[in-house]
N, C-alpha and C positions, 0 to 999 in steps of 0.2 A: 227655723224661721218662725216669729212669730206671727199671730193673724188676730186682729181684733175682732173682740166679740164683743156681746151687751146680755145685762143679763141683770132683770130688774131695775135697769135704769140707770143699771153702773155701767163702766164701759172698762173693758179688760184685755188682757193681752192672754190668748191660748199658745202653748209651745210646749213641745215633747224634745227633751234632752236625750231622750233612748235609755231609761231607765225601763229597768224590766216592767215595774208593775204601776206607773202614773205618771202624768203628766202635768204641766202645771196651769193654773191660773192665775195671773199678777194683773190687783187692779192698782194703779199709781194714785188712785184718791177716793176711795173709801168711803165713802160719808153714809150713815146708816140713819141718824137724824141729825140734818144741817142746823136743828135751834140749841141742840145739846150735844155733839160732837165733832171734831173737827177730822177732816179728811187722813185718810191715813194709806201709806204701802202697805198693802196685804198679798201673801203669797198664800195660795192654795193648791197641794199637792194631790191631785184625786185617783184614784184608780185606772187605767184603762177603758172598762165597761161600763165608766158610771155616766156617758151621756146616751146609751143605749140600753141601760137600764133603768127600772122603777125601786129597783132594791135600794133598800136604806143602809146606809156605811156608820160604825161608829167614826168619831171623830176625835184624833188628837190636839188638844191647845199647846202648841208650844209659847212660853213666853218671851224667849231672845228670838226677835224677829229678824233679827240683824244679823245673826251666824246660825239659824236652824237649818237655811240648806245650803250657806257658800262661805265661803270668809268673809268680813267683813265688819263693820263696827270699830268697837275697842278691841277685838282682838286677830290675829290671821288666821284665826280655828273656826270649824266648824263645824255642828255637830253631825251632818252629812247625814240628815233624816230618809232621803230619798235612798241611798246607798242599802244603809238598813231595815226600811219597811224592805227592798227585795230582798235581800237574803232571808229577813225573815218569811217572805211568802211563799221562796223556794222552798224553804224548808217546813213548809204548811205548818210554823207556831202559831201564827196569827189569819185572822181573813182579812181581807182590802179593808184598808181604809183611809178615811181622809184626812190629813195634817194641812194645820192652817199657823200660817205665823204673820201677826202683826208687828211691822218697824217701830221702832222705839221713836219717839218724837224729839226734834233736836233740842238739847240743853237751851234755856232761855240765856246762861253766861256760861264761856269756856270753863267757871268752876265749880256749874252745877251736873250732880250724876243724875 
């Protein structure tokens, strides 16, 4: 179940899919400056402990924001981020951190990529 939150004046959707080590944040409209940017779907994958903590996480940018945690897009793949930050955490390669993926904005014509 999701639960809205706010956070900086954005307004977001919190939901744990029961993924070992995070859970997500989706805000459906994004806008960082409304004179020079236009709104956008951002998912943000964070740790577990990261609203109980002050510790700082580094951060992954993924750039297909469309398939980095589901299927979706131009393709039925995905690259299933959330899947493998935990194995990698099980297996203590890496420490928590936070993956964020912005939606690709839609084509102005059906024959534009």
């Amino acid at each position: 179940m999701a639960i809205q939150i706010h956070h900086h004046g954005q307004t977001a959707w919190q939901r744990d899919e029961g993924h070992d080590c995070g859970y997500f944040h989706t805000y459906d409209n994004l806008q960082l400056d409304p004179g020079q940017d236009l709104p956008r779907k951002v998912h943000v994958f964070l740790p577990h402990n990261h609203d109980h903590h002050t510790d700082r996480y580094p951060v992954v940018y993924m750039n297909d924001g469309n398939t980095t945690f589901w299927p979706g897009g131009l393709s039925p793949y995905a690259w299933e981020v959330p899947q493998v930050l935990s194995k990698l955490d099980r297996q203590q390669t890496i420490p928590p951190v936070i993956s964020t993926a912005a939606k690709n904005f839609a084509p102005k014509n059906p024959h534009q990529n």
